[in-house]
Each structure stands twice: as structure tokens, then as C-alpha cells.
C-alpha positions in Angstrom: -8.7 -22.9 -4.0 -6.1 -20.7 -1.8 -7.5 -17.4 -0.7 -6.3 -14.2 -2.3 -6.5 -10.7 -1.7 -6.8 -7.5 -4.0 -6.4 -4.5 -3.1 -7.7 -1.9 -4.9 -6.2 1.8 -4.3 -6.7 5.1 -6.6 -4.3 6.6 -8.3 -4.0 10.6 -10.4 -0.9 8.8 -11.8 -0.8 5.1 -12.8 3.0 5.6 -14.1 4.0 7.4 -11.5 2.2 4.7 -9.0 3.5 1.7 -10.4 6.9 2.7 -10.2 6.1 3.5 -6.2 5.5 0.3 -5.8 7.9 -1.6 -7.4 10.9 0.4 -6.1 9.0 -1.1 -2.5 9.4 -4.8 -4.1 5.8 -5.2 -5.6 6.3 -7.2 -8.8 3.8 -5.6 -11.7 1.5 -8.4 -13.5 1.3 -7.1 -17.3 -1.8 -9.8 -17.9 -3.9 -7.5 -15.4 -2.4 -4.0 -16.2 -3.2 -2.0 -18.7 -3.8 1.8 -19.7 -6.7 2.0 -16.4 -4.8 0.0 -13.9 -1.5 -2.0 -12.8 -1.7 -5.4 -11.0 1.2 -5.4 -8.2 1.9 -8.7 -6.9 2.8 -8.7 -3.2 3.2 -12.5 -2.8 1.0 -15.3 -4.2 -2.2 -14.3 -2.9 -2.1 -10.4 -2.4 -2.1 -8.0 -5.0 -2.7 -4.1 -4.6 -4.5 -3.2 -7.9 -3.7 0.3 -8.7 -6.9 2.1 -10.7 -6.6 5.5 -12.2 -9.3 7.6 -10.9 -12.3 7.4 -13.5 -11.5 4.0 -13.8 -12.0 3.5 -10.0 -14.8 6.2 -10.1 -16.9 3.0 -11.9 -17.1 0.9 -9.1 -18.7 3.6 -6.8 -22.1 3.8 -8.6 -23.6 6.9 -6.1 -20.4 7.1 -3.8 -18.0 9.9 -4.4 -14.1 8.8 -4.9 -12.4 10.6 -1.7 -9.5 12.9 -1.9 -6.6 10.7 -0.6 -4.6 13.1 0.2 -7.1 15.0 2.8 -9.7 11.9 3.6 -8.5 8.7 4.6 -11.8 6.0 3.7 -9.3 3.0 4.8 -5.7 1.7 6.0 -3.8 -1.7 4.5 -1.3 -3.0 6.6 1.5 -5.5 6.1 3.4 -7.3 8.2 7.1 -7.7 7.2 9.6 -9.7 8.6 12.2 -7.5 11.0 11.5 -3.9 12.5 14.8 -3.0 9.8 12.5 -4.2 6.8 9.9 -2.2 8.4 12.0 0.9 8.7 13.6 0.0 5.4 10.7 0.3 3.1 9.2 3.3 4.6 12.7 5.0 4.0 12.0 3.5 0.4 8.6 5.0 0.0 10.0 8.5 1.5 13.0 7.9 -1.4 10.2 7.5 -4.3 7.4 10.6 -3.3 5.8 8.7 -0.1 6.6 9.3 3.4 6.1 8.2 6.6 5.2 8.4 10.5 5.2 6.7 13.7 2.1 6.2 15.9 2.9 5.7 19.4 0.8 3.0 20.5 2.5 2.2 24.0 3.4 -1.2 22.3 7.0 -2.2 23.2 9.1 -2.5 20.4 10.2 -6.2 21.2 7.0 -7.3 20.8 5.4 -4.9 17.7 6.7 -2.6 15.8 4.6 -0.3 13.1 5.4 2.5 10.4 2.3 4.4 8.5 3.6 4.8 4.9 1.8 6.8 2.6 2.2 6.2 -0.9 2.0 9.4 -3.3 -1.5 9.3 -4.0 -2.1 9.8 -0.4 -2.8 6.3 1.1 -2.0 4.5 3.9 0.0 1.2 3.8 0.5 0.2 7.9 3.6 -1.7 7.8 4.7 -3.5 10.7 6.5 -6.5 12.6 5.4 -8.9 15.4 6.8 -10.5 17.5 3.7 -13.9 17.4 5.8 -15.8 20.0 5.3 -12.9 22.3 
């Protein structure tokens, strides 16, 4: 059996969520969504499962669900295929309440290059492209 990766993010608003992520090419999965959640389908095996907050909250038994927008618990990072599909969906994101910034890593751009998007909810997607022959 292939591999697959969810994953999960919290959301204040599932509509308002799911419609940030397919405008950035995610394809929603009805047969996982519902009222608490939308299943975004990335590519055959990785999915970022959007969960409203309470619904999210029930995975944490004693840990507290963090403030996206001020606490940052972890990153997910894509890689894409060109440094213009990088810069292109962060431009997206920016177009559909996200935005975006650029970490200087001292990383030439011929070999890696690497946008922070941040969805509306306050997470971080790293997007990038590298250069593997490099």
C-alpha cells in the first residue's frame, strides 16, 4: 500500500478555508468533508484536512489548540515545480486573504528557491523549488 499524507490544519472558517485552498489548486473530497472538516486533495497521496476549531480541539485531549495567527506549533512545505509556480501561488494565496514572505537563507536561487505562505487562518505552507540535480 502507497504512502499517504494528511495534513491536518485548524480553521475559524471551514467555508472561507476551503475556498483558500482550492483557488491554490487543492481539489476538495466531498466523501471526507462535511460540516467539521474539508478533505483537500494535493495529489494522490497528500491531503491537507481542514478541521474547524472544536472539531480539531478533540484530538488534543489536555493540549490547548494554539492561536495561529500569533503561535506557529508547525510549518508544511511543498515543493512545486519552477520558482514562477512558486511565486505564482503565493501571489494566489495573497489574492484569496493569505500572504506571504521571503526568508533569506543565503541559498542561491539556481539551486533553491522558497516562499512562506500563510493561509488565512494563520498557517504556514513553505513552498518551494529545487534544483535535485544541483
Amino acid at each position: 500500500m502507497a504512502k499517504m499524507v494528511f495534513v491536518n490544519l485548524p480553521v475559524a472558517d471551514l467555508a472561507r478555508a476551503t475556498q483558500f485552498y482550492e483557488a491554490l489548486g487543492f481539489e476538495l473530497n466531498p466523501t471526507f468533508s462535511d460540516d467539521h472538516a474539508s478533505s483537500m486533495v494535493w495529489s494522490d497521496d497528500i491531503f491537507v484536512m481542514l478541521l474547524k476549531h472544536d472539531f480539531y480541539q478533540q484530538f488534543l485531549q489536555q493540549h490547548t489548540l494554539a492561536d495561529t495567527t500569533k503561535v506557529s506549533g508547525s510549518m508544511t512545505a511543498f515543493n512545486l515545480d519552477s520558482i514562477a509556480a512558486v511565486k505564482a501561488f503565493a501571489e494566489t494565496a495573497k489574492q484569496h486573504g493569505g500572504d506571504y514572505y521571503h526568508v533569506e537563507m543565503g541559498i542561491p536561487e539556481t539551486q533553491m528557491y522558497e516562499l512562506e505562505v500563510l493561509d488565512p487562518d494563520g498557517n504556514i505552507l513553505s513552498v518551494s523549488w529545487m534544483n535535485m540535480s544541483a
